[in-house]
N, C-alpha and C positions, 0 to 999 in steps of 0.2 A: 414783129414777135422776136422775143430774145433768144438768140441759139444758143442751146445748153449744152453745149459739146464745148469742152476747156480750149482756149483758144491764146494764140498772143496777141498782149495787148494791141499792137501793130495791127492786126486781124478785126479785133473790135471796133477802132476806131474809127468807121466809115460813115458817111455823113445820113446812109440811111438808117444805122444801126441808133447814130444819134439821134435824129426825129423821132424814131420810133418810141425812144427812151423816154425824149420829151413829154411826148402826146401820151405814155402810161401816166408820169409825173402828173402832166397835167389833169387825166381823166380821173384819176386818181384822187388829186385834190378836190375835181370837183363835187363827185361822191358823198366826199367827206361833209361839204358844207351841205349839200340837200342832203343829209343824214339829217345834220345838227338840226337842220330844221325843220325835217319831219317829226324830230324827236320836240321843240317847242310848240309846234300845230298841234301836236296831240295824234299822228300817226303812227308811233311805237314811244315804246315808255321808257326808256334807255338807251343811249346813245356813245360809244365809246370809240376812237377812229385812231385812222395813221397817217395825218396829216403831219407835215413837218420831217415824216422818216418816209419821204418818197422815195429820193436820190440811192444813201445805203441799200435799200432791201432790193432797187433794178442792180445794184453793182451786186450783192449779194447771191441774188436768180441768174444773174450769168456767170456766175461758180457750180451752176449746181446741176449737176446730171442724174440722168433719168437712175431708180436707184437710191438715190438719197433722200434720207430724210429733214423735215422740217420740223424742230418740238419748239415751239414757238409759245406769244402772247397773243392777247386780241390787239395789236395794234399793227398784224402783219400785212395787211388787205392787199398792199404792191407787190410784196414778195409773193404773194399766190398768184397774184394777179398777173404778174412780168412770167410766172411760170405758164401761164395758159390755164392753169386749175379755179380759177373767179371768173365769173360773168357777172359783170355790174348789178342785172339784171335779178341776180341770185347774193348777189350782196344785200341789194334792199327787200328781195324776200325776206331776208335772215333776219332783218329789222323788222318786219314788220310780224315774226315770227307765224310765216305760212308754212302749213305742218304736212304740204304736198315736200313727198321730196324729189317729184320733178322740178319744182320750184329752187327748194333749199337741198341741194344734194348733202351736204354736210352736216347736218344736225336736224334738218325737217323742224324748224321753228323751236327746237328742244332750246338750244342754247340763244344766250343774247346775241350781236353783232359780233363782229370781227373771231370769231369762233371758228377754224375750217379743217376739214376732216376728209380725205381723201378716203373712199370707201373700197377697203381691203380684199371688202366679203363682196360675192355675187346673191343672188336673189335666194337662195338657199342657204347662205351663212357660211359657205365653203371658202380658201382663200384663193384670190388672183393671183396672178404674177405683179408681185413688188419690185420685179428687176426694172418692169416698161414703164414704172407710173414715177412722177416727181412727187412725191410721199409727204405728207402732212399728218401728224399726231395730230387727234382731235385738242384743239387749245382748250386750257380750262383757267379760270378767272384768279382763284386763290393766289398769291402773288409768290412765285418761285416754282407753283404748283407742277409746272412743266418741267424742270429741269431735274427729278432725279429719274425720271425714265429715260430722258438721253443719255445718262451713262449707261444705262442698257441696251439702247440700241444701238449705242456706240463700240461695245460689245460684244453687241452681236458679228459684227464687220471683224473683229478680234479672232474669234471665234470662228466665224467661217476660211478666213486666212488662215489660222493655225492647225486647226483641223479636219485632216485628210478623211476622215469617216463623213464631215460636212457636206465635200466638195458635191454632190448629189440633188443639194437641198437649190439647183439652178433658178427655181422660181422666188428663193427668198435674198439668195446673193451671187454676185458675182467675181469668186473669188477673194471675198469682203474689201471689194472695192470700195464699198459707201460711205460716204459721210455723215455727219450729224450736223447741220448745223440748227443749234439752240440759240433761241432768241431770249431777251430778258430785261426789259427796264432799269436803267441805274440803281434807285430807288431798291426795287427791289434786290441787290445784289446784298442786303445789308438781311435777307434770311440767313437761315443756317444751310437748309436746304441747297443753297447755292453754293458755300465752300465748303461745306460737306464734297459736293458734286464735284468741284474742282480740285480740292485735295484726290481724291479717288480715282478722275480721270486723268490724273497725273504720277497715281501710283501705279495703276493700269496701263498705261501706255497708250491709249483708247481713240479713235479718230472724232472728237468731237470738236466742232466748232462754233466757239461759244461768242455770241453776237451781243454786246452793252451797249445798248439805245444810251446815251447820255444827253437828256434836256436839263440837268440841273435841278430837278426837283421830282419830288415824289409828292402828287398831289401838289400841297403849299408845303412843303418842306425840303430846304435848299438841298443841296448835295452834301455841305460841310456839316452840315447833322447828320449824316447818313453813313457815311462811308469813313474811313480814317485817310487823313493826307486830303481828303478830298476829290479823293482819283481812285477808283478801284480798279486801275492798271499798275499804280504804285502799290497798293494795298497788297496787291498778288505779287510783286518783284521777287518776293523770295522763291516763287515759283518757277520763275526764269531757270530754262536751263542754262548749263554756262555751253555747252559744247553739242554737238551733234551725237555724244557717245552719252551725253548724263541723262537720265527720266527727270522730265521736266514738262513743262507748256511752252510755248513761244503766245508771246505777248507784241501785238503790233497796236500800236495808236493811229485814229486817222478821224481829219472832219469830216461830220456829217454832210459838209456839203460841197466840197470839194469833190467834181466826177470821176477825175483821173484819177488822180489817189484812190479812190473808194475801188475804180475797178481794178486798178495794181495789188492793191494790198487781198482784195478777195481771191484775186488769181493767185496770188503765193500764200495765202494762209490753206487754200482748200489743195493747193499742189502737197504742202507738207504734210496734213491732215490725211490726204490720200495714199500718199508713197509713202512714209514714213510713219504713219499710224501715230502722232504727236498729238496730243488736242493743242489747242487753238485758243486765245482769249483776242478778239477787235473789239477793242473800247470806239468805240465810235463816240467822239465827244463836239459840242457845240450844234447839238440838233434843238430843235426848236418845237413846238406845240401851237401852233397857231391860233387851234380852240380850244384851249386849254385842256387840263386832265381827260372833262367828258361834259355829257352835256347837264350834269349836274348842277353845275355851276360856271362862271365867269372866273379865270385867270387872274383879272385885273384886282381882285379882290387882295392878292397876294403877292403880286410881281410889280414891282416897280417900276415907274415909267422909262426911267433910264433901261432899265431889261427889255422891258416892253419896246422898244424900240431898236435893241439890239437886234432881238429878234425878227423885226420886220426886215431889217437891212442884212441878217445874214440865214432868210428864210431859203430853203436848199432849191426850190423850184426858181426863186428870182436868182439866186448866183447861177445857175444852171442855164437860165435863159443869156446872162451878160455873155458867160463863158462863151456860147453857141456865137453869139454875136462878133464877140471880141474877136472870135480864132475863123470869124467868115463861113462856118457852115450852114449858117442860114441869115435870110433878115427879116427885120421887124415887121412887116407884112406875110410870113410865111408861118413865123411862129403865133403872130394874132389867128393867124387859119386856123392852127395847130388846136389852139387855145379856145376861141371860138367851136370848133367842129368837138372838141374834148368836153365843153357845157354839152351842148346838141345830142353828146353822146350819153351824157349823164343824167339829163330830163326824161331822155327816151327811154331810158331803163328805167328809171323811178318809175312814168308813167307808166309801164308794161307789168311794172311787181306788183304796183298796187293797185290797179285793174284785175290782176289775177288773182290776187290775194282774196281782192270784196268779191270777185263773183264765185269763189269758192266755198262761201258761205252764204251766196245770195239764194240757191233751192234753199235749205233747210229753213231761214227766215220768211221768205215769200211766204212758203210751205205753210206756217206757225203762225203768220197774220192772218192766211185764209183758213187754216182750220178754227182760228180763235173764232172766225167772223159766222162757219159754217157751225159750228155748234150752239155758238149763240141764239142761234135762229130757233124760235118757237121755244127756248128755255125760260125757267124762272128767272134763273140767275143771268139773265144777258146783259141788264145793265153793269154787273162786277166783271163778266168777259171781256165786254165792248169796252170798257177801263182799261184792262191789262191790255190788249190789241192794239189801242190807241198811243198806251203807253212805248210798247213796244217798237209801234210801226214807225215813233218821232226819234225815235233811239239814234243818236247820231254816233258815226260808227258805227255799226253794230258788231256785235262778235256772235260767237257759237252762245256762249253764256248767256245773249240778252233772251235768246229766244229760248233754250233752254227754262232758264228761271221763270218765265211768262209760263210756259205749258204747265210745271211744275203748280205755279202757284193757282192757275186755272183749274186743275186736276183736283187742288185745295178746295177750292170753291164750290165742286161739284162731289164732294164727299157723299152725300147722301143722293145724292142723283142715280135712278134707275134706269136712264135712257142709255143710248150709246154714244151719249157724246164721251162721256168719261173714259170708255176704251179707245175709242178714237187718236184721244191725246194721250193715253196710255202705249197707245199702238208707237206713235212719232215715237216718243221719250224713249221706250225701249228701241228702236231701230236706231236712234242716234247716239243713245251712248254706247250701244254695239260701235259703232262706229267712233264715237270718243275715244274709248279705250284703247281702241288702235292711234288714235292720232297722238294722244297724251302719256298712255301706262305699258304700252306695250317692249317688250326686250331687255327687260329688267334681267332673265338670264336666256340660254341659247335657244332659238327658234330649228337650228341645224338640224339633218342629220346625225351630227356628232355630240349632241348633247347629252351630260352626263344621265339627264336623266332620264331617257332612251335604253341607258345600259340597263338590264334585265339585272337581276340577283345571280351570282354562279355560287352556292354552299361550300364552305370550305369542304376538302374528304379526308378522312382520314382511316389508316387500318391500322391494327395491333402493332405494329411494326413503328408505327409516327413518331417521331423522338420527342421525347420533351427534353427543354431547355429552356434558357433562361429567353425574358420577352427581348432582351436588346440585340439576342443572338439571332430571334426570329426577325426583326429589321435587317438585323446584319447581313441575314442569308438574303433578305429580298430585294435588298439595295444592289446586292452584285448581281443577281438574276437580271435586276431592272436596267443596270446599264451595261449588261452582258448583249441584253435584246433590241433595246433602242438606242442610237449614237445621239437623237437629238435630247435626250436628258442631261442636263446637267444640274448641279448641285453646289451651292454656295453659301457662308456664312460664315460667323465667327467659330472658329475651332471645328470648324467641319473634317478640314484635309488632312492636315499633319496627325492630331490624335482622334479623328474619326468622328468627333462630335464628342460632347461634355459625357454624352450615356452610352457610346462606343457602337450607335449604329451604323458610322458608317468606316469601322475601324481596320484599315487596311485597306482598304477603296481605294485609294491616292495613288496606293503605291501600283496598284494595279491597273488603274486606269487613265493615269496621269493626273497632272495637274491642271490639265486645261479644263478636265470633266469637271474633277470635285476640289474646290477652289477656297482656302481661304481667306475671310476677308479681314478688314477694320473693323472696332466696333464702331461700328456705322449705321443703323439700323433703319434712316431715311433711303438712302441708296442702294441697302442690300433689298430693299424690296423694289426700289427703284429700274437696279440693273435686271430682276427678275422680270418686271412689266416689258420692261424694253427685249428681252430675250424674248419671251413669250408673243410680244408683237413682231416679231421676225420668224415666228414656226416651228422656234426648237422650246424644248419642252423642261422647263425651270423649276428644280425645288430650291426656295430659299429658307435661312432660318432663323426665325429672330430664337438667339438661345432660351430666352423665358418666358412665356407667356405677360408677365407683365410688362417686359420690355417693348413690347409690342405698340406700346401707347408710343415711341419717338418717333414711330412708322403711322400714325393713325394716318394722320395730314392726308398724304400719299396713296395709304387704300382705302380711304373715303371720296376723297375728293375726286380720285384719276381712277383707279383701279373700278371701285364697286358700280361706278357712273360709266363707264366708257361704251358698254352695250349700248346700255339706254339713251345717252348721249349721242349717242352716231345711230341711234335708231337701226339699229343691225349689223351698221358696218363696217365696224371696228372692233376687236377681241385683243384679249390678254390672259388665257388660259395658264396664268403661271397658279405655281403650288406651293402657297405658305406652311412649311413647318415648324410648330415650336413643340410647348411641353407644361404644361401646368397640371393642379390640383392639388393640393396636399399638403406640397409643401410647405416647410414652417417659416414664418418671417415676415414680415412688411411688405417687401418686395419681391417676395418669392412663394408669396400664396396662390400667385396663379389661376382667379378663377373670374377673373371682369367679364363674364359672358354680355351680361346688358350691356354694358359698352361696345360691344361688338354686332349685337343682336341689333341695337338701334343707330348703329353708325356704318354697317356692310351690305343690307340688302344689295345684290349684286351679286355677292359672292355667295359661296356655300359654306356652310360652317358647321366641322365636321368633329363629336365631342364622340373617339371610342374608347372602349372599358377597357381593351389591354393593345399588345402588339398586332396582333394576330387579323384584329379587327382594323385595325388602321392599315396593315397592307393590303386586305381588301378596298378601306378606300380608295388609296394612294392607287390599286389595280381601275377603279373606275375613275376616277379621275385626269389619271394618263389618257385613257380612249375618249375623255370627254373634251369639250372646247370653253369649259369655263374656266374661270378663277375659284381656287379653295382655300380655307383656312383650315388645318389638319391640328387640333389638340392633342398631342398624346400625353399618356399620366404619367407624368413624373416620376412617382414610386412603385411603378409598374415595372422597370423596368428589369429589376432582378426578382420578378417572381414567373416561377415557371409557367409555360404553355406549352402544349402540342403542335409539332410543327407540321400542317397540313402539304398533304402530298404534291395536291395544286396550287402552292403557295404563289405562282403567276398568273394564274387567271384566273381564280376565284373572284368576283367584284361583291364590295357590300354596297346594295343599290341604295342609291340616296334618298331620304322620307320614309325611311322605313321603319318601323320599331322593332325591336326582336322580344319577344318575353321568357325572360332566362330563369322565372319560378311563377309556377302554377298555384294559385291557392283560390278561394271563396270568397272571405269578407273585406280584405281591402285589396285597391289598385295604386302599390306604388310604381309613378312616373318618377325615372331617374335618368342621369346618364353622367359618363365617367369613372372617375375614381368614389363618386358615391356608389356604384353600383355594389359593391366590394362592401363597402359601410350597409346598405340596404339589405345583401344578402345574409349578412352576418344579424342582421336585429330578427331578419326571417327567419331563422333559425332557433333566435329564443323565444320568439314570438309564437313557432310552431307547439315547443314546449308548453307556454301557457295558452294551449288551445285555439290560436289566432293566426289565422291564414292568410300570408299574401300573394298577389299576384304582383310580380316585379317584371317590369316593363324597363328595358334602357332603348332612352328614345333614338341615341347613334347621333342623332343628325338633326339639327337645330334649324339650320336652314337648308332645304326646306324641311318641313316639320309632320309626321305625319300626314304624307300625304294620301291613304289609303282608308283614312279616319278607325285604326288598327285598335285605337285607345279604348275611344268608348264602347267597341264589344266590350270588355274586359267590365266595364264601369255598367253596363247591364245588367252584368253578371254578377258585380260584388254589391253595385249601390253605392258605394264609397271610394273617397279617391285620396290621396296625398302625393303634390308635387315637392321633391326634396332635392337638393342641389347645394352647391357651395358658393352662390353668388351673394351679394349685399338681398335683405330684405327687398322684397317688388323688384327683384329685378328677371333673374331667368326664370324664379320659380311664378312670378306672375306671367311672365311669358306664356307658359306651356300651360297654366291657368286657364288664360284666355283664349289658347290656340281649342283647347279641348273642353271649357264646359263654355264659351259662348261659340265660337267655331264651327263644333263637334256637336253642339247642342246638348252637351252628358247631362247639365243639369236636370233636365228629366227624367236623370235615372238617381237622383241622388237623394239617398234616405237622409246624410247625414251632411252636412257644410263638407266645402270642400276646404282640405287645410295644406300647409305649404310648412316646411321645413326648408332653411338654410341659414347660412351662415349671419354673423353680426353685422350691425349698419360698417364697422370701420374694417378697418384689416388685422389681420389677426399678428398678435405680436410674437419673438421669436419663442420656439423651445417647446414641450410635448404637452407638456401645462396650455401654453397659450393657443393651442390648436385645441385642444382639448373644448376650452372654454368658449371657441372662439367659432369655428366652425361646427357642421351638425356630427353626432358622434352617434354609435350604435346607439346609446342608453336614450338619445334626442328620439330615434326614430322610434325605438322601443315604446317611449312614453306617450308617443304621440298617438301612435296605431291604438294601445293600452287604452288613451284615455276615449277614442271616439267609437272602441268597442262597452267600453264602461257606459258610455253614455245611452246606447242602443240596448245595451243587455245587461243591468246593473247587477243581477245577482247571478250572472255567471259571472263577470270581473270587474267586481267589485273597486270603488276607487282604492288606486296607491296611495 
């Protein structure tokens, strides 16, 4: 086993430290091939390995102390593995995706191979101590995906060393000793994501250390398409500090398959990364791929024999082996032991995963042949049973699926059947996808105690005495309440610190609470959500802010892929409760219309998505959200911000619970569903609407996701019969949303005299100036005519058409 305490070289190099290295390398590789070829047999359907970067990731894991983190790719399997955190055994779980997560502690069959996830949360959602564990980001596939939340947790180690209000937080740092080291494919160094990342942890000062696999290709394409110079150690030079005094990176080159080298240069990349808080870039170059990319395809399709042959002769396992020989710490009979006992060790685990995998699904199938067989008996229809059964029972492999689909289609068969065989199999079906649901859909958001949506409603209060004031001054006051009371808040983005944010909520914050709290950044807007994830997975408590709502799309990548997935992905055991703040609605302009809700509706599940009508109501989020352990996305309205509000006396612990509707006008014949800065537009048509004898009841729905959860609407739609969802998204986008949340959902259509109609904005975006909003988005006179025309339609000679 590799001892993770920093050591001198001199120290390392002892002949049992060596074997042991070997015998990882070796078990390691051999993994990889009975991977490749489970995945050809037909026992997992994808196959992705790290063969070829044996060598670096053992010199890598003996850099790396308890404490630090891994934000890595799928091609890490050694480096977890030389850490103690992989058991072979649970390697080929992962492949064959067994959804025990005694089996797969890391993902429970969620994600493909090479995917690894150290589980943060205990059995309740609460966090461990991250001091005692060698820490793994859950990996995720998209290519660079990994690398803007290592500036955040690189970060956070910033952050826990600079400030003294931290020093407390013992179970998340240790005096921000930790490192980062980020892993990343050549190939992929040619995202943005990635020198976004290195620009930032360079202007940061930030402990991250950034690891470049270089095989020369990404996929079938060479390196010299990829990269400029061909080297993205050259590429980055400008980065180079000159001195120990200038902010910069330190840039080391070293072969992948050279051993000394590899453990020299880790030992001084992670010493300066550690005491000096410098990131780090090791291009690690002339590594090799043995099985190519994946098990998609053959290499040889693309590599040339002369390549191809390079790489045999400078594969990092055979120089590894010569070296061992050359320098007499072993011989050629001791490493065949080595080598030999490393297969023996890697049959036994295959055998062991995939024993445990099939008998983990062998009751519910058994189970599903003999009830097909038991109902059969004495039916009409036995002969179409005894079909499916047959069918079933030849099923090679089988999965949860075959037997499912069988019962299902049996259940088909016996449509008109009075007997009990039909509940029978009704019985299974319901007990097992009780049971599916947990193995496939469960922890999409928090199971904890801490989850926001636990947090109860607290009503704002107010008395005669409440001031009113403008909405940015009611932020204003809440932001400094907010990091009056909790140290672990911090707050970040463009124009946050210096002038307080672009709408002056957090205006004078800076000065008062420093710069290490409320921090400006780049416009950056991959990493500024980035370094938020990485904060938020260390315990302290992150607003970040993309300044516009539409800006939001250079961030999508990031909280789709990593952010909105990471519960669900680690099947509980892994959180990122950071809190996105931006600002849209209203405004006028192309790119500053601010209202892409569908885009965010169909790409965040995961997160909460939170749309309120002024200030006052968003500190209530912002209040549940702090005490919750999810991730949020907070809208506030743009043109909100210089209109007066009452500023409630509990403006700190008031929470507005999440799923809730509020209805901020009582009326009879219709049910407008709103939220936002429509509300404002809604309330005002309700008013001339009241004039021409036409009643609404206005509903703002607050909270998008989740979505009425107390089904709060269709009272409301019992009562009027009619409904209209209004919003300022593209056509089918949010206003079909809340459509379908509430009359197929909610079932309202039963209560509906008249079609349900939907108000919003045009298919494009609206173009600049009072005109182009006008025409562009919905306006009082839209909603006026709408409500108008579907009262017209029910009661023609009270109102009469316009």
């Amino acid at each position: 086993m590799i001892a993770n305490d920093q050591l001198r070289l001199t120290d390392i190099l002892t002949r049992e430290k060596i074997l042991s290295d070997y015998q990882m390398a070796s078990e390691s590789r051999q993994v990889s091939l009975l991977g490749r070829r489970d995945v050809m047999g037909g026992r997992a359907k994808f196959g992705i390995f790290g063969d070829g970067k044996e060598l670096v990731q053992i010199a890598a894991a003996t850099a790396f102390r308890r404490g630090d983190f891994r934000s890595g790719y799928y091609r890490d399997q050694t480096f977890v593995a030389a850490l103690g955190e992989l058991r072979w055994r649970e390697f080929f779980a992962q492949l064959y995706a067994h959804t025990d997560l005694a089996a797969d502690p890391n993902t429970a069959g969620r994600s493909m191979n090479g995917h690894y996830a150290t589980r943060w949360l205990d059995e309740n959602g609460l966090w461990r101590n991250q001091t005692e564990m060698f820490n793994s980001v859950c990996d995720i596939s998209p290519t660079a995906g990994q690398i803007p939340r290592s500036l955040g947790l690189a970060y956070a180690s910033k952050l826990f060393r600079q400030n003294e209000q931290l020093q407390g937080m013992t179970s998340f740092s240790d005096h921000g000793n930790e490192i980062i080291f980020a892993t990343i494919g050549d190939a992929s160094t040619s995202q943005g994501m990635f020198w976004e990342t290195m620009n930032a942890a360079a202007v940061l000062q930030v402990p991250l250390l950034m690891s470049v696999w270089d095989d020369g290709y990404g996929i079938s394409v060479p390196v010299e398409y990829q990269t400029a110079k061909g080297s993205i150690s050259k590429a980055l030079a400008g980065l180079q500090r000159e001195n120990q005094d200038d902010k910069g990176i330190e840039i080391f080159t070293v072969k992948g398959w050279d051993y000394v080298a590899l453990l020299e240069t880790y030992q001084q990349a992670a010493r300066i990364c550690r005491e000096e808080h410098v990131p780090v870039l090791v291009h690690v170059q002339e590594l090799t791929q043995p099985q190519g990319h994946s098990s998609s395809g053959s290499h040889e399709r693309y590599k040339s024999k002369e390549r191809l042959a390079w790489e045999a002769a400078h594969d990092c396992n055979l120089t590894f082996r010569k070296w061992i020989l050359e320098n007499g710490y072993a011989t050629d009979d001791e490493l065949d032991s080595i080598e030999a006992g490393a297969k023996q060790t890697a049959k036994k685990a295959r055998t062991e995963a995939w024993s445990a995998f099939e008998q983990s699904m062998k009751d519910d199938f058994e189970e599903a042949v003999a009830l097909l067989q038991q109902v059969a008996r004495h039916n009409s229809k036995a002969s179409e049973l005894m079909a499916i059964r047959e069918e079933l029972r030849k099923t090679y492999y089988p999965l949860r699926r075959d037997a499912t689909t069988a019962i299902r289609g049996a259940i088909r068969v016996l449509r008109h059947d009075t007997g009990n065989g039909r509940q029978l199999l009704k019985e299974w079906l319901e007990r097992t996808n009780y049971e599916n649901e947990d193995r496939y859909n469960s922890y999409l958001y928090s199971h904890s105690p801490e989850s926001p949506m636990l947090i109860k409603g607290t009503p704002a209060h107010y008395t005669e005495e409440s001031a009113v004031m403008d909405g940015y001054l009611i932020m204003q006051r809440y932001f400094d309440n907010l990091f009056a009371r909790d140290a672990r808040v911090v707050a970040l983005g463009e124009d946050v610190g210096k002038i307080g944010d672009v709408n002056q909520g957090f205006a004078g914050l800076q000065d008062k609470y420093g710069e290490i709290r409320i921090t400006d950044t780049g416009i950056r807007e991959t990493t500024i959500i980035g370094q938020g994830i990485g904060l938020a997975m260390r315990g302290l408590k992150p607003i970040v802010e993309i300044q516009y709502f539409d800006y939001i799309y250079y961030a999508l990548a990031t909280l789709t892929d990593d952010l909105a997935t990471l519960l669900y992905r680690t099947k509980g055991g892994q959180k990122a409760p950071v809190i996105i703040r931006t600002r849209g609605h209203r405004l006028e302009g192309i790119w500053h219309s601010g209202s892409p809700l569908s885009a965010m509706l169909g790409s965040l599940r995961g997160l909460h998505i939170l749309v309120p009508r002024n200030m006052t109501q968003a500190a209530g989020f912002y209040n549940t959200l702090i005490k919750g352990d999810d991730p949020g996305l907070v809208i506030e309205c743009l043109n909100g911000y210089r209109l007066k509000e009452r500023l409630p006396d509990n403006l700190d612990e008031f929470c507005v619970p999440l799923g809730v509707p509020e209805l901020i006008r009582v009326g009879s014949d219709i049910t407008v569903v709103t939220y936002g800065s429509m509300c404002r537009i809604v309330m005002e048509a309700a008013y001339q609407l009241a004039e021409l004898g036409i009643h609404l009841d206005v509903i703002d729905v607050q909270s998008l996701l989740p979505f009425d959860v107390h089904h709060l609407i269709v009272e409301s739609i019992k009562k009027t019969n009619r409904v209209i969802f209004a919003d300022e998204d593209v056509p089918g986008g949010a206003s079909a949303y809340m459509m379908q949340q509430v009359v197929e959902e909610q079932q309202a259509y039963r209560y509906l005299d008249s079609p349900p109609k939907t108000i919003s904005a045009k298919a494009h975006r609206p173009p600049y100036g009072s005109d182009g909003d006008y025409f562009s988005k919905p306006s009082v006179d839209d909603v006026v005519d709408v409500a108008y025309a579907i009262m017209s339609e029910c009661e023609p000679d009270r109102f009469p058409p316009l």
